[in-house]
Residue, then its C-alpha position, 0 to 999 in steps of 0.5 A: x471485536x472493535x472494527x478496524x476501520x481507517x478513513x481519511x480526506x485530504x484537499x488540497x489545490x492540487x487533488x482531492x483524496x478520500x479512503x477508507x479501508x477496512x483491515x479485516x474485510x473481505x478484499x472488496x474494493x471501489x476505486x476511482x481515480x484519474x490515474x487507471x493504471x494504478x487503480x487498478x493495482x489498488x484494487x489487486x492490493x485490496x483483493x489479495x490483501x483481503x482489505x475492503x478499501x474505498x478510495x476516490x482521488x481527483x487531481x490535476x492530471x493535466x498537469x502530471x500524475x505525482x501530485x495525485x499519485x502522491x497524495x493516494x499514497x498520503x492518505x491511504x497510510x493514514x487512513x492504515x494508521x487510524x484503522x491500526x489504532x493501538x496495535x494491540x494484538x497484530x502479528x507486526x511483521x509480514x512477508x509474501x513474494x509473489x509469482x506473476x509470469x515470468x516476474x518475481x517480487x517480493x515484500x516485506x513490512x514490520x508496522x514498527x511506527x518508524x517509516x522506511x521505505x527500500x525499493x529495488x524495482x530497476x527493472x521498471x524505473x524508466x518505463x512507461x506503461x500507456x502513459x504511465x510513469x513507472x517511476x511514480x509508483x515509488x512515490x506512492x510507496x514513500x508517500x505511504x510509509x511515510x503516513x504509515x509509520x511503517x517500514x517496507x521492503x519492495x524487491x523485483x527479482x526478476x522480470x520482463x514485462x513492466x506491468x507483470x512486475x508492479x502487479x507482482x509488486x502491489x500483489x505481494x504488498x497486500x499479502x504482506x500487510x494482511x499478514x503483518x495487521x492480522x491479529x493473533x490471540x497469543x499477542x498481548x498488547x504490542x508485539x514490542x520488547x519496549x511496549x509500544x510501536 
């Protein structure tokens, strides 16, 4: 089986990104970036998504985290991108909705080579967690289907603690992409009635 592997660098004035990520690893993952809060949910999404991700950002955080948050999210859906290849073989879509305390979200992805992005997180839009601008995990997620190509629907349900929630959230994500990149050997070529996505 070919290995399937995406890696990517992006530099910029602003950050500098590297990723890899391999779809078919076993859910280890060395993050490092300037932003604590969401490395940490890279490294929930990696583990329960049983992806082997490595990623190193560094940016202008004096400034503000979007620049940097942005960018991990440019580089990580494309460096899913090139790991995809051709898609021959993957099941496409996926969905998981996770329990995480009292929070409860869910998501949803079809690899369908048209990015579009629905976030219904209201409950954390205006929090901050230790500094963390919760806002900016939307970014992340625009920024990533956007590089993708893939759509994703992220819905909160319900919950109280911001944090419980986005962890619910980068939890459920990395199960529905597991599912959605998984091969499955009844699947020739594309799962696509046009033959391609």
């Amino acid at each position: 089986m070919t290995r399937r592997i995406g890696k990517v660098e992006r530099k910029t004035k602003e950050t500098n990104v590297t990723a890899s990520i391999n779809l078919d690893g076993a859910g280890r993952s060395r993050v490092q970036t300037p932003v604590g809060f969401l490395s940490h949910m890279l490294e929930l999404f990696a583990r329960h998504g049983l992806f082997d991700l490595d990623l190193k950002a560094r940016g202008d955080v004096e400034v503000d985290d979007h620049h940097t948050v942005e960018d991990i999210g440019i580089v990580l859906g494309a460096a899913l991108k090139e790991a995809l290849g051709s898609k021959t073989g993957i099941r496409r879509y996926g969905g998981a909705e996770v329990p995480m305390d009292e929070a409860l979200c869910a998501a949803h992805v079809d690899i369908s080579g048209r990015p579009f992005l629905v976030y219904n997180v209201d409950l954390v839009k205006r929090e901050k967690i230790k500094g963390f601008d919760a806002r900016l995990v939307e970014d992340f997620f625009a920024a990533f289907v956007n590089n993708s190509g893939v759509t994703l629907h992220i819905n909160a349900r319900y919950g109280r603690n911001p944090h419980h929630v986005l962890e619910g959230v980068f939890k459920a994500f990395g199960l529905a992409l597991d599912q959605a990149t998984s091969l499955d050997p009844r699947v020739k070529g594309v799962p696509s009635t046009k033959g391609k996505l």
